[in-house]
Residue frames as qw, qx, qy, qz and C-alpha x, y, z in Angstrom:
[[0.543, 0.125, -0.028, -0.830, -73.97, 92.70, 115.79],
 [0.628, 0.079, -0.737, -0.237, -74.09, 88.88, 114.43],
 [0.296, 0.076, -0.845, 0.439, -73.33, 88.10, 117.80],
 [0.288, 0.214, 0.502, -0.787, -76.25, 89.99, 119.88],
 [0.664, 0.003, -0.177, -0.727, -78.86, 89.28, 116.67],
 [0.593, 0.153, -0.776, -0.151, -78.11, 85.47, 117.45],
 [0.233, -0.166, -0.786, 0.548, -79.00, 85.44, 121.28],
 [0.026, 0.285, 0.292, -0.913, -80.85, 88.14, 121.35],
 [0.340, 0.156, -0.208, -0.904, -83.73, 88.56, 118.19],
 [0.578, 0.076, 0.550, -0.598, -86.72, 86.99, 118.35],
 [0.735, 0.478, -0.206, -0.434, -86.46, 85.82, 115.06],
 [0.786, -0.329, 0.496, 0.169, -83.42, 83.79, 115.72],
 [0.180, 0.720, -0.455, -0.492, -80.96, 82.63, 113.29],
 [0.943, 0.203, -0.030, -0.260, -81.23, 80.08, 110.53],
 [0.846, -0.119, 0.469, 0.222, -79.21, 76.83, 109.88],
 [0.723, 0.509, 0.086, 0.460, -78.33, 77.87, 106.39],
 [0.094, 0.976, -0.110, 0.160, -77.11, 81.21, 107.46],
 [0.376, -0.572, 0.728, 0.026, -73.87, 79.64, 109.75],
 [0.694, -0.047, 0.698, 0.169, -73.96, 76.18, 107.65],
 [0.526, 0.777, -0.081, -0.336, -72.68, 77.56, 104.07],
 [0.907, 0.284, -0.016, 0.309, -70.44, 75.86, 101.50],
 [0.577, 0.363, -0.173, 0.711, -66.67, 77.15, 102.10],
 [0.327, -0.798, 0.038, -0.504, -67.74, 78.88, 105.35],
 [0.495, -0.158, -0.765, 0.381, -66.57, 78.39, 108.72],
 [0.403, -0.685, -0.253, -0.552, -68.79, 79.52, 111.19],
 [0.299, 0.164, -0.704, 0.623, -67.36, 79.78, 115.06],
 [0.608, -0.689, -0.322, -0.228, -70.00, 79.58, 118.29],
 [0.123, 0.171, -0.669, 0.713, -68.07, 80.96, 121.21],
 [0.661, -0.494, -0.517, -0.226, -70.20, 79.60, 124.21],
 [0.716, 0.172, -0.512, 0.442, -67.92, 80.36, 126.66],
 [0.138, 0.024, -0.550, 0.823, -69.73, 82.54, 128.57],
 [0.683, -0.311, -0.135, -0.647, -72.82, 81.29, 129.45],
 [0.575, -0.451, 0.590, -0.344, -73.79, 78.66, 131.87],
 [0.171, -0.107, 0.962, 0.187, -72.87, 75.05, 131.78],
 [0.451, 0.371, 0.765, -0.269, -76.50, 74.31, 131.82],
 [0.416, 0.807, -0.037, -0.417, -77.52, 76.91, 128.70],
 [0.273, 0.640, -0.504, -0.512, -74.81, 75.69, 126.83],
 [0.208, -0.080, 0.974, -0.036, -75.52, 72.17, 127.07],
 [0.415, 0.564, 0.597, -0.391, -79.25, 72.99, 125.98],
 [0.216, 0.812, -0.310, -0.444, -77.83, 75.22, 123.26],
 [0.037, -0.433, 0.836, 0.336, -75.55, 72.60, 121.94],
 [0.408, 0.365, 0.821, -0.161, -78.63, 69.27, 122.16],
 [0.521, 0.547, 0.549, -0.358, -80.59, 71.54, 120.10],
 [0.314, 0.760, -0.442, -0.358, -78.30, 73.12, 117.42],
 [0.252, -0.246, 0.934, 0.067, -76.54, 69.39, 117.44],
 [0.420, 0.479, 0.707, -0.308, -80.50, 68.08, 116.78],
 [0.288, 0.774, -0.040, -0.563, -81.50, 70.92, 114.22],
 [0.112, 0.635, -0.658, -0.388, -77.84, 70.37, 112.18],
 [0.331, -0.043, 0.938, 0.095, -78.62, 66.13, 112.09],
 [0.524, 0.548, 0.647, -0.083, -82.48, 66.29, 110.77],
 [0.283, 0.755, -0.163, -0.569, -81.32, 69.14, 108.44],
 [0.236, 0.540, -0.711, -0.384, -78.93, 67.50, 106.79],
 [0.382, 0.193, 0.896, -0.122, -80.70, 63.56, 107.17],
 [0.594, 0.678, 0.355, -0.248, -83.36, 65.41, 104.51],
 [0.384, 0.837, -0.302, -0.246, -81.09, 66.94, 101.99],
 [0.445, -0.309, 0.833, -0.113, -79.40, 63.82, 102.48],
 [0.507, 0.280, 0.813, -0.064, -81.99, 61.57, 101.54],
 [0.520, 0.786, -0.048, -0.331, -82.88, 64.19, 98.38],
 [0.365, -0.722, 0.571, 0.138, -79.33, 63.59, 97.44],
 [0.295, -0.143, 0.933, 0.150, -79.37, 59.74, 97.10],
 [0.718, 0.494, 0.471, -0.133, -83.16, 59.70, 95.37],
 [0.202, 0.846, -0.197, -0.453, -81.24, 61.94, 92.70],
 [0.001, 0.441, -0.867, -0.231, -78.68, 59.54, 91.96],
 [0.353, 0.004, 0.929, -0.107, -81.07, 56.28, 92.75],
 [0.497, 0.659, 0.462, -0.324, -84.54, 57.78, 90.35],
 [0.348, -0.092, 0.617, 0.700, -83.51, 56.83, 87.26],
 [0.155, 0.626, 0.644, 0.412, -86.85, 58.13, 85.59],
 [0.055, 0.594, 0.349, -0.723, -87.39, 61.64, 87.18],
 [0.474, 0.787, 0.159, 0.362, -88.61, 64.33, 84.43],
 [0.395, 0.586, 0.020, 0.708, -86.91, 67.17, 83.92],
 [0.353, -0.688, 0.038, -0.633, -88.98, 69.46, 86.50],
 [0.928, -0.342, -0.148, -0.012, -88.60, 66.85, 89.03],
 [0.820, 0.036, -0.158, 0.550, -85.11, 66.51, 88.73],
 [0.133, 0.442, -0.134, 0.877, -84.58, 70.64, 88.55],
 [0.502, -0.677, -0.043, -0.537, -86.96, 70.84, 91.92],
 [0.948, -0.150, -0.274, 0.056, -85.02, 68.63, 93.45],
 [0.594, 0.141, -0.114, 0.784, -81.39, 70.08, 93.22],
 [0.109, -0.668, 0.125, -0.726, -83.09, 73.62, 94.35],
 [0.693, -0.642, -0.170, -0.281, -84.27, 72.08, 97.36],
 [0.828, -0.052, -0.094, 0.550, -80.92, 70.34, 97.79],
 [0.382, 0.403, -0.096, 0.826, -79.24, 74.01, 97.18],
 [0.273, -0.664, 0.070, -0.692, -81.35, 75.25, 99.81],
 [0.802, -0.562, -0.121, -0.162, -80.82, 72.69, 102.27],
 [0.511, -0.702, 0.476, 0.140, -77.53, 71.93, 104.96],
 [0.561, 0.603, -0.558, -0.099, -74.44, 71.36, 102.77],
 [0.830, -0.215, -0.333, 0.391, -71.86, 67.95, 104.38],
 [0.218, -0.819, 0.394, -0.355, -70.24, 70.09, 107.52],
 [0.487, 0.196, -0.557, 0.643, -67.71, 69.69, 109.90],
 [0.611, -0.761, -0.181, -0.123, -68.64, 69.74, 113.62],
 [0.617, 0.287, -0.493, 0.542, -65.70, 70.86, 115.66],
 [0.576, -0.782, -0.239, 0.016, -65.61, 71.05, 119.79],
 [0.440, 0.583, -0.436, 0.525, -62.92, 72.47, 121.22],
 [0.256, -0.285, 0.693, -0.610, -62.13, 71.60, 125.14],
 [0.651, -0.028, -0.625, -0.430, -64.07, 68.48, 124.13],
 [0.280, -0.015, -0.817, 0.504, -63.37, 67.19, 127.99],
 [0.199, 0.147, 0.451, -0.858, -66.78, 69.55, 129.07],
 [0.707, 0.159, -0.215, -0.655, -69.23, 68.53, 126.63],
 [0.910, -0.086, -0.262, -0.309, -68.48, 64.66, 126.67],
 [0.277, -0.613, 0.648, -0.357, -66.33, 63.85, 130.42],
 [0.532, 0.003, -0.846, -0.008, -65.29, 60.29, 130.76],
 [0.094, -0.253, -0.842, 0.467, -66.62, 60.28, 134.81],
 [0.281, 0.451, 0.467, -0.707, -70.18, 61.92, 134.44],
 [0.303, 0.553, 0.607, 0.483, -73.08, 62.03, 131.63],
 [0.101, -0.245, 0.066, 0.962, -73.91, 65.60, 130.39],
 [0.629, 0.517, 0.348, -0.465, -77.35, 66.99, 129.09],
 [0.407, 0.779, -0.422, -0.221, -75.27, 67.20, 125.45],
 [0.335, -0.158, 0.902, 0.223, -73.54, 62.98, 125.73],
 [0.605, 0.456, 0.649, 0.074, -76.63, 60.99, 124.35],
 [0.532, 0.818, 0.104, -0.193, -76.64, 63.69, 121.22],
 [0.120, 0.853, -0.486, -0.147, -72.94, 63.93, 120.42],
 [0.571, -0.205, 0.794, -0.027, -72.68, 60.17, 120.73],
 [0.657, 0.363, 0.656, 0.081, -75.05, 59.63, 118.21],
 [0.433, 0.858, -0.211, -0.177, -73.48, 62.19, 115.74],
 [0.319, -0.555, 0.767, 0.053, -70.38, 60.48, 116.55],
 [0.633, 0.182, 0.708, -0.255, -72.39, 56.93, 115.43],
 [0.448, 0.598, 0.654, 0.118, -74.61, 57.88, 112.57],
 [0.232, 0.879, 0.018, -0.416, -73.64, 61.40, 111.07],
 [0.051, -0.428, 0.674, 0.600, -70.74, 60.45, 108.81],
 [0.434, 0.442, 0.767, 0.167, -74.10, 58.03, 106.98],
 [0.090, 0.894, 0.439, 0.010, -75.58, 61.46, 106.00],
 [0.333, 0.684, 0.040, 0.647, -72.55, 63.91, 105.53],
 [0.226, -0.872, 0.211, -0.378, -71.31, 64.98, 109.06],
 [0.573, 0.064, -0.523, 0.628, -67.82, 64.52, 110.40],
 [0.491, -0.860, -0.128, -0.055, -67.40, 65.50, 113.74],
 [0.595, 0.349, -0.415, 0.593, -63.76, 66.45, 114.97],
 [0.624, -0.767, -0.144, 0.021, -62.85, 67.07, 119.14],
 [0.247, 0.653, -0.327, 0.637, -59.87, 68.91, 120.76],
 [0.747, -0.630, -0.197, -0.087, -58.91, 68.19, 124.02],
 [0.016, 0.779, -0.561, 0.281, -55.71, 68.91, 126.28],
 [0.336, -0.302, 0.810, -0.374, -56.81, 65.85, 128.38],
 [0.603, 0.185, -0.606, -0.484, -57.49, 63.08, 126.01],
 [0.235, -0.193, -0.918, 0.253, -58.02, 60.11, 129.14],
 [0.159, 0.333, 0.628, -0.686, -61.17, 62.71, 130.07],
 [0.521, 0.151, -0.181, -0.821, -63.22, 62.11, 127.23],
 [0.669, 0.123, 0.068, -0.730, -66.00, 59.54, 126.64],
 [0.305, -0.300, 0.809, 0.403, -64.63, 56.34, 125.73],
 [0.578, 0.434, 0.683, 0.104, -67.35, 55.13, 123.56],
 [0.347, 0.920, -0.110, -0.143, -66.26, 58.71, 121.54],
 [0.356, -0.625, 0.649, 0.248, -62.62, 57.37, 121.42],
 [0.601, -0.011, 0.798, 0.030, -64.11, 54.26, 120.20],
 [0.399, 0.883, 0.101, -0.225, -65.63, 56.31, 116.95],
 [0.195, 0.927, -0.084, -0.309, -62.95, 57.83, 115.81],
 [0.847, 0.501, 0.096, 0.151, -61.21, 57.31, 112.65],
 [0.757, 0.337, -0.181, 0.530, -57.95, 59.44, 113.48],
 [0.682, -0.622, -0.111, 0.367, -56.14, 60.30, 116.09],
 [0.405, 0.586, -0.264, 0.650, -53.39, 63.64, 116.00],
 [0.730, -0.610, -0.239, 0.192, -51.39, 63.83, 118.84],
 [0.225, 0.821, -0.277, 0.445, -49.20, 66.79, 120.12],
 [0.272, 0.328, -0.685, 0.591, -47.17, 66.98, 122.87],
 [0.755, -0.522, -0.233, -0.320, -48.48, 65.26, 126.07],
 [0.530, 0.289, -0.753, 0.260, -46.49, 64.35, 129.27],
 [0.530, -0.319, 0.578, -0.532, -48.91, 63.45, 131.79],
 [0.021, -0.113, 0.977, 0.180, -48.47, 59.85, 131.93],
 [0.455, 0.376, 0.801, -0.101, -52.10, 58.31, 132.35],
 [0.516, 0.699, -0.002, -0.495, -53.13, 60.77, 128.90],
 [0.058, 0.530, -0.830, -0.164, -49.96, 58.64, 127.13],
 [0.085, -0.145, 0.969, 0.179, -51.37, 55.71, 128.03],
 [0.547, 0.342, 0.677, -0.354, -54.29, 56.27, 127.19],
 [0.435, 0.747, -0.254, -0.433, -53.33, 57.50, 123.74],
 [0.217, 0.418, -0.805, -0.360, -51.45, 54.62, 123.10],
 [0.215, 0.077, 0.970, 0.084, -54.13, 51.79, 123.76],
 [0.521, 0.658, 0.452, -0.301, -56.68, 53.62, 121.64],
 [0.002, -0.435, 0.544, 0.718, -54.45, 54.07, 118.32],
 [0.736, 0.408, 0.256, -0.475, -55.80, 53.36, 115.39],
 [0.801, 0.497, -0.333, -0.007, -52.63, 51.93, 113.58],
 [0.855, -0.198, -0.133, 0.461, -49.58, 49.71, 114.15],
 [0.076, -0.904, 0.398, -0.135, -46.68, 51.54, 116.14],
 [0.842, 0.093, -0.489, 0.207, -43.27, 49.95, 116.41],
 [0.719, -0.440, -0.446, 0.303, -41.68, 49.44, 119.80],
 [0.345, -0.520, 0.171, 0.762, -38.92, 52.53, 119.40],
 [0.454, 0.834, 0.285, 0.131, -38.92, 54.97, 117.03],
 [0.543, 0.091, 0.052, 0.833, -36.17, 57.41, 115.36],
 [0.022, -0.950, -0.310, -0.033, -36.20, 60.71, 116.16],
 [0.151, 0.917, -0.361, 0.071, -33.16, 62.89, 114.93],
 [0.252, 0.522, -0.793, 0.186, -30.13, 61.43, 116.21],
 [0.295, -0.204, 0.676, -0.644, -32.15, 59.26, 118.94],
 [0.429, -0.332, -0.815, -0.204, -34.19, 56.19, 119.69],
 [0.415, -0.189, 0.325, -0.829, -37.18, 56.91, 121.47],
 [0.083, 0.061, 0.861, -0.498, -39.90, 55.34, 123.22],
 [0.019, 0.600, 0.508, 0.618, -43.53, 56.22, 122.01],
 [0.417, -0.793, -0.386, 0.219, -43.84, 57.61, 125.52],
 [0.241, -0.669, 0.054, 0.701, -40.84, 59.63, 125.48],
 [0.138, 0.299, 0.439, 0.836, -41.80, 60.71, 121.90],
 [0.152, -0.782, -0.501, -0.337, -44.89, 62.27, 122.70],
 [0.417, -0.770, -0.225, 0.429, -43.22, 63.84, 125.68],
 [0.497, -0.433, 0.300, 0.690, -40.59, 65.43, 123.15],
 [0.410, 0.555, 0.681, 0.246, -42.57, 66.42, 120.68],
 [0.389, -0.272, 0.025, 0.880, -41.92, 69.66, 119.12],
 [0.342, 0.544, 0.437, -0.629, -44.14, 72.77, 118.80],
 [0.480, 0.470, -0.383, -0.634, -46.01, 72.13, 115.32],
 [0.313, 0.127, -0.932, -0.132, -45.12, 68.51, 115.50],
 [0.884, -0.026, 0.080, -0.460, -48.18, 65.65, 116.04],
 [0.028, 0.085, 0.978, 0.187, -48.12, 61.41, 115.46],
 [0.486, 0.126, -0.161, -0.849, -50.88, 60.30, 113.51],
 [0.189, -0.003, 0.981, 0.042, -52.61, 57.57, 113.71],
 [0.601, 0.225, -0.082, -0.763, -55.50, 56.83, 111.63],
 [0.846, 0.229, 0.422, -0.232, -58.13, 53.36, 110.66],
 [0.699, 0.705, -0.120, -0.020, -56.59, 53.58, 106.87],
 [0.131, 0.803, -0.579, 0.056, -52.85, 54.24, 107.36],
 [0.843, 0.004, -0.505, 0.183, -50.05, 50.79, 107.90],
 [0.654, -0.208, -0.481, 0.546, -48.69, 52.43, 110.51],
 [0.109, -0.943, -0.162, 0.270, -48.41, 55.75, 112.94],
 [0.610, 0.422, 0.009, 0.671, -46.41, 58.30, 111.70],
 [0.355, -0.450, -0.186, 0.798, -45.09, 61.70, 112.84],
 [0.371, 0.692, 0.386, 0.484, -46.38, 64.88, 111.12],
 [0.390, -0.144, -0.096, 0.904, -44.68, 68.22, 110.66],
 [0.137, 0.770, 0.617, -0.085, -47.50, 71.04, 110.88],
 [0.343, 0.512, 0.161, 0.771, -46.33, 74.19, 108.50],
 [0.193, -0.303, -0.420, 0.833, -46.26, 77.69, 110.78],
 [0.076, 0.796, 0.586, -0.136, -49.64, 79.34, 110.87],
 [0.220, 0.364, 0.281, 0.860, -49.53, 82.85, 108.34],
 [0.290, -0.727, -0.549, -0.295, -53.04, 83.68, 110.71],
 [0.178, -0.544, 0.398, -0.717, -53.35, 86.20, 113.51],
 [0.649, -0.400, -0.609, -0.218, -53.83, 84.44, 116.98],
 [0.304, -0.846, 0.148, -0.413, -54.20, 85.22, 120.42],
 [0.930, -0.344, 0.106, -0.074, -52.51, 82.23, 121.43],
 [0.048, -0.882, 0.462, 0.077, -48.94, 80.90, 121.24],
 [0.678, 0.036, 0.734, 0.017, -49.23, 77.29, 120.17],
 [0.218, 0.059, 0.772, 0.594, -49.56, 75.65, 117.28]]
């Protein structure tokens, strides 16, 4: 019913309703056209940035207006409670929305969330089987890198000259010295390297088995 009043009712559905504190809200798009969902995405992508760029800028007067009154200050924080909390953007198949050989109606917007949304309280996070077919100047963004198994070679190397921390030449891995190529190729289901802007170095990370129902058979 959520699903058919959101395409379907003339009233449409609001930003606060899918953008709640401790919510996760899911958009399957996956069957409509490229073109619709690229229009779909520009404007919900658009919507989610000026929402949260005001409640934002309430936010910081709160902290920065050292004289409000009282009433001031309490009209403030409602508005704040009624406006877009800090969210999480997640794509998934991130290779169709921002393709390293072609622009898309849905690049120039997802760039500049990429850019300028973590100023104002949006992270963005992308998924991709085929990490050499996204966007470089989105590569060039991002603050950390997890990396599952991969063994097509030009996705390797591109994963390894866009890390974001020091790797050493070989690495242990059980009884074995590895390669960082043949680690990623041997990488076991649940298992990632991280690399991240903060961290001295990549590491390896063991991902606990999912308790959830899923239709899938991965991690």
């Amino acid at each position: 019913e959520e699903e058919l009043k959101a395409y379907e009712s003339l009233e449409g559905t609001s930003l606060n309703s899918i953008l709640k504190p401790g919510q996760l809200s899911i958009l399957l798009l996956h069957k409509i056209s490229d073109e619709l969902r690229f229009v779909l995405i520009v404007s919900l992508i658009r919507k989610i940035m000026q929402a949260r760029i005001e409640t934002s800028e309430m936010e910081k007067n709160l902290k920065i207006l050292p004289n409000l009154s009282d009433e001031e200050r309490r009209a403030i924080e409602e508005k704040i409670n009624q406006g877009i909390p800090p969210t999480w953007i997640v794509a998934d198949e991130a290779q169709n929305f921002l393709p390293s050989e072609r622009k898309t109606t849905a690049t120039d917007i997802l760039i500049r969330l990429v850019r300028e949304g973590r100023n104002f309280g949006l992270s963005f996070m992308l998924t991709t089987q085929q990490p050499s077919a996204i966007d470089q100047r989105i590569l060039a963004q991002v603050d950390t890198l997890i990396v599952h198994k991969l063994t097509v070679q030009g996705d390797i190397e591109y994963i390894r000259r866009n890390l974001k921390s020091a790797l050493p030449e070989e690495v242990k891995y059980g009884n074995s010295i590895l390669s960082f190529d043949d680690l990623l190729r041997t990488l076991d289901v649940g298992q990632a390297i991280v690399s991240n802007t903060e961290a001295d170095r990549t590491f390896i990370l063991d991902v606990r088995p999912r308790v959830s129902v899923h239709g899938g058979f991965g991690v």
